[in-house]
N, C-alpha and C positions, 0 to 999 in steps of 0.2 A: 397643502404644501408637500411634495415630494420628499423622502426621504431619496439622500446620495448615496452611491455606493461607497463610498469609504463608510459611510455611517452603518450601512445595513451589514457590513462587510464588520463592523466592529460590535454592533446589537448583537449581531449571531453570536460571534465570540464571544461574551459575554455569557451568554444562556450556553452555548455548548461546551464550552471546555470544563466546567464545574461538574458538568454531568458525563464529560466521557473521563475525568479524573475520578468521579463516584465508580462509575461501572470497573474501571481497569484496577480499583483498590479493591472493590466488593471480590471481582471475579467471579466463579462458579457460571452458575445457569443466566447471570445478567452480562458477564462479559462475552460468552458465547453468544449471546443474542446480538450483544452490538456485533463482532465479528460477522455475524450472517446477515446482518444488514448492511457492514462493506462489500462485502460479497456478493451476494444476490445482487445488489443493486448497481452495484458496479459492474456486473457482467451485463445485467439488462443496458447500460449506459452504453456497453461497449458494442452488443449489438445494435443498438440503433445507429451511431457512428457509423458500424461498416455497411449499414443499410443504402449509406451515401456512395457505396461504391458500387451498387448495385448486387454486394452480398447478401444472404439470402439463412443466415447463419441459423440455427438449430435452438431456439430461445428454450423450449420449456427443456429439454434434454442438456441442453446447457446448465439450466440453471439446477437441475437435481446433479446431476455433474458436480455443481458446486457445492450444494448443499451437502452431498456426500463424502466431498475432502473434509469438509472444514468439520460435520458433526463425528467424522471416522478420527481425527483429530482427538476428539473429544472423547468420545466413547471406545475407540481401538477397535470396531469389531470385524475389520478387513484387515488384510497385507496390503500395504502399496504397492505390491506388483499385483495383485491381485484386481484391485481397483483400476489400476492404470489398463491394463490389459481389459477389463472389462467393460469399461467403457469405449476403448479403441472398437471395439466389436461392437458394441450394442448400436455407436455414433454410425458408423457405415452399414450398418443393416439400415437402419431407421432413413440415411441419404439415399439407398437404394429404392424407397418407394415413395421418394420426395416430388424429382422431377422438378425444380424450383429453380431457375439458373442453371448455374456452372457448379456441378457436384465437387468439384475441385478446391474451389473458392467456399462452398459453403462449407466444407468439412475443414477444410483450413482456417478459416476462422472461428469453427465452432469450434475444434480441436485448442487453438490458440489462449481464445479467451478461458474455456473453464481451467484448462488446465495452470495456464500464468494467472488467473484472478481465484483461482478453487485451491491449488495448490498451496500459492502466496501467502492467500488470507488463514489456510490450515497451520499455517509457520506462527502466524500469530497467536494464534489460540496456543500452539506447542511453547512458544514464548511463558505464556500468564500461565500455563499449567507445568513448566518446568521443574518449581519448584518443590520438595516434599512436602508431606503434610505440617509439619511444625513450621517450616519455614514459607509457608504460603504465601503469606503477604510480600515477600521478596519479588512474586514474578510480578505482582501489581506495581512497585517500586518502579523495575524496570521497563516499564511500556511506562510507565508516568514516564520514567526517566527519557525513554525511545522517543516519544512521542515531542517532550519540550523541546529536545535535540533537534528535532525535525524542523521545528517551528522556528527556532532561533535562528537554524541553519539558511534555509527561507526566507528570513530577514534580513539576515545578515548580508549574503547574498546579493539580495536585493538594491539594501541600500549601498553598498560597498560597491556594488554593480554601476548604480546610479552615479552616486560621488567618482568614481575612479576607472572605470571600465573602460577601457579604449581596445583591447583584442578582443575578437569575438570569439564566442568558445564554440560555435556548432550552429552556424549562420543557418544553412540548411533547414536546419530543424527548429531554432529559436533563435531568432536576427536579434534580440536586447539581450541574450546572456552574452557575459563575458570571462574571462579566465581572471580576470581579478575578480570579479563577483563571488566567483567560485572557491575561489582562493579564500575568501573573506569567509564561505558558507563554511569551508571545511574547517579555518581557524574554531571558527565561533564552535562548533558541533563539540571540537574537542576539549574548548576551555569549558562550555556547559557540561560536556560527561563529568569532568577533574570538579567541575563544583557539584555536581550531583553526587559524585565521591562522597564528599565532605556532608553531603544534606542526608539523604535517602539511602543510598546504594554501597553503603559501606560495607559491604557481604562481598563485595568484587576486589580484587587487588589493583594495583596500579596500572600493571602492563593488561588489563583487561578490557578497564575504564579507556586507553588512550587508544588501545584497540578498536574499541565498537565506537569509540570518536571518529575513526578513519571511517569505518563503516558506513555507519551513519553520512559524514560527511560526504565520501565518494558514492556511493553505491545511492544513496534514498538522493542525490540530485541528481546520478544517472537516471535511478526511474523516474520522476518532474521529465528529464529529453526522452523517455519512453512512450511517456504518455503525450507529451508534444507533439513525439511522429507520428503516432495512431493520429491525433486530433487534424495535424497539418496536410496527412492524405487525406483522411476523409472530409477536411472541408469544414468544420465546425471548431470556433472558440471554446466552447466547454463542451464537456461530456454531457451535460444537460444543464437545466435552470433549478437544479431542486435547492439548492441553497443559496437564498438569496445573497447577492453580492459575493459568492464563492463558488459558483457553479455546481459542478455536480459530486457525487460521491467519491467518484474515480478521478478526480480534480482533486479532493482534499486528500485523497488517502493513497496515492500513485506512490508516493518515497515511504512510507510506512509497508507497504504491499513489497515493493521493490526489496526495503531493508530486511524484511522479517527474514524469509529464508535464511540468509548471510550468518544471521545472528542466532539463529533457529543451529544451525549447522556448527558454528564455533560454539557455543553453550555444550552441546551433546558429543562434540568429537576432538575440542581442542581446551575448554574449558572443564575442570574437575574440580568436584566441590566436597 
């Protein structure tokens, strides 16, 4: 007897969410590892995608590309302009003895994906490692906190979408979302921050908490339409099959990717502790 996708779709959940609330609490060298497996493997997703478009994208330079946001992240031992400029060079030498397609195309996608999925996923890691040494466990708090937000928002969404949805929010790019669903995702995001307040995250103040509720809300459901338009040109329902009943990496972690930066940026320039 077959297992169904809502089923295999809730067995995962099950087994994963226990273990990516251990990693995001632990931190250190296990929460980096999870990060490099968004990462990496999320850029591998993304090149095969544009492979459907008959792009030709830079996989292995790609993916050290990524590896090197997200462990510079962690260990600090470049400038980001440093980085940034040094890749630009290295990516268009390396297309100059390609010869593989439209050099145009290839370096635009290769450019595209390390830098939105290598940059992104470095936001995240800058997230869990924000906090100082005594207050460590604070950043593991808040990606638990990020993370449920996500999910809730996602549902909420969803069913809200379901029960109520009659405008469509962005036909183009995904014909079943709607502006009530939306609406519903963003409610939920912010009443889950305000009760995460109260559980976990009590280190934030109030205008902070309702803060990265909008965030969360808006911004991690623009990227879900981010990663929908990648998926809708090239042609493909998931970004891959790696998780059964959830597709692939860049499927579960598109609003997470999307959000970090936002919140990466307000923590270090707007928020003071």
């Amino acid at each position: 007897m077959s297992i169904g996708n809502t089923a295999k779709r809730v067995l995962v959940a099950l087994v994963a969410i226990p273990a990516i609330v251990l990693v995001c609490y632990l931190g250190n060298i296990y929460f980096l590892i999870f990060v490099l497996g968004i990462g990496l493997i999320s850029y591998y997703e993304f090149v095969k995608m544009v492979e459907n478009k008959g792009v030709d994208a830079q996989l292995i330079m790609g993916l050290l590309l990524v590896l090197s946001f997200i462990l510079n992240e962690y260990l600090h031992f470049a400038g980001f302009y440093f980085l940034i400029t040094g890749a630009i060079l290295l990516l268009t030498f390396v297309e100059l003895f390609r010869n593989k397609g439209s050099a145009v195309n290839n370096l635009g996608a290769t450019v595209l994906g390390a830098l939105y999925i290598g940059i992104f996923s470095s936001a995240i890691v800058g997230i869990r490692e924000f906090f100082p040494a005594q207050n460590y466990v604070n950043g593991g708090y808040l990606i638990i906190t990020i993370l449920a937000t996500i999910w809730v928002c996602d549902s909420a969404a969803f069913f809200g979408g379901t029960a109520l949805g009659k405008h469509k929010l962005f036909p183009r790019i995904s014909p079943n979302k709607s502006w009530e669903g939306a609406l519903f995702g963003l409610s939920f995001s912010i009443i889950t921050m305000v009760i995460s307040k109260v559980i976990i995250i009590d280190f934030l103040n109030w205008k902070d908490v309702i803060i990265l509720g909008l965030i969360v809300g808006i911004i991690g459901q623009t990227g879900d339409l981010i990663e929908s338009m990648f998926k809708r040109d090239t042609g493909v329902k998931d970004s891959s099959g790696l998780i059964p009943g959830h597709g692939g990496i860049f499927d579960r972690f598109d609003s997470l990717l999307y959000t970090s930066p936002a919140i990466f940026l307000y923590l270090n320039y707007i928020y003071r502790f």
